[in-house]
N, C-alpha and C positions, 0 to 999 in steps of 0.2 A: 579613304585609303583602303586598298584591296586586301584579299590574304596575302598574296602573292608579294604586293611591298612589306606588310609586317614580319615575314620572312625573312625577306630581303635585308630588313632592320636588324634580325637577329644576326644572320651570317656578318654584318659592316660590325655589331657588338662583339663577336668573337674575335674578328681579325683586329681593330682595334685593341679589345682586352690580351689577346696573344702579344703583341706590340707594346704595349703599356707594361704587360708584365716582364717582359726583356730587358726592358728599358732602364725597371727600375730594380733590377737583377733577382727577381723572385723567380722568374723561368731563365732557361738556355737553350739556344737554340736548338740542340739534337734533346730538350725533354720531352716527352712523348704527349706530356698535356700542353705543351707549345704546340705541338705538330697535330694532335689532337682541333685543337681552338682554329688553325689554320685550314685541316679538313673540313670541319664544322662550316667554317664560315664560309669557304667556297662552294660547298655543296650547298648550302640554303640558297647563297647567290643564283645557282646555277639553276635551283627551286624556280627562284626569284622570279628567271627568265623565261619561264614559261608565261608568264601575265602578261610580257611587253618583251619579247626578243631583243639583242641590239647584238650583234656578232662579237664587236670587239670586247665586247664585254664576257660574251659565252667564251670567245678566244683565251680572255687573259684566266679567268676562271678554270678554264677548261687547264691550263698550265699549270696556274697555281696547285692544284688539284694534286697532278702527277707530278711535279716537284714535292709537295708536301706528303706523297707514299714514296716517293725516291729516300725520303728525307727520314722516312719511320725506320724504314728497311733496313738502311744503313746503322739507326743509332740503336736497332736491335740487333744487327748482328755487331756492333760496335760491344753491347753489353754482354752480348753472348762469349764474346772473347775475352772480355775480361775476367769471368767467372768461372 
C-alpha cells in the first residue's frame, strides 16, 4: 500500500465519519465540522490522485470540493445574520 492510498484512506474515514455523524444526529448539515470532515476528505481524495489518476474520480472530488466551500460560505454568513 502506497502513501498515496493511506491518504486516500483517511479522506473515505472523514467523509464516512461526516455521514455517520448526520445520521446519527451528533452533526447537521450546515455545521461547520460537517463541512469541515467533507473538505478534509475530498482533499485527501484528491491527495490521493496523484499516485493513480482516474478523472471521474478527480471530477466528483473536484465538485464535492466546491459544493462543500459553497456550503461553509452560506452557513457562515447564515450565522452572521443571526447574531
Amino acid at each position: 500500500m502506497s502513501l498515496y492510498d493511506i491518504v486516500g484512506l483517511f479522506g473515505v474515514a472523514a467523509y464516512i465519519g461526516a455521514y455517520a455523524l448526520l445520521q446519527v444526529d451528533r452533526l447537521r448539515s450546515d455545521d461547520l465540522r460537517y463541512l469541515a470532515l467533507n473538505g478534509v476528505g475530498s482533499g485527501l481524495i484528491l491527495v490521493s490522485l496523484l499516485g493513480s489518476f482516474n478523472l471521474p474520480s478527480f471530477v466528483t472530488q473536484t465538485l464535492w470540493l466546491g459544493f462543500t466551500i459553497v456550503g461553509a460560505f452560506r452557513a457562515l454568513a447564515k450565522r452572521r445574520a443571526a447574531s
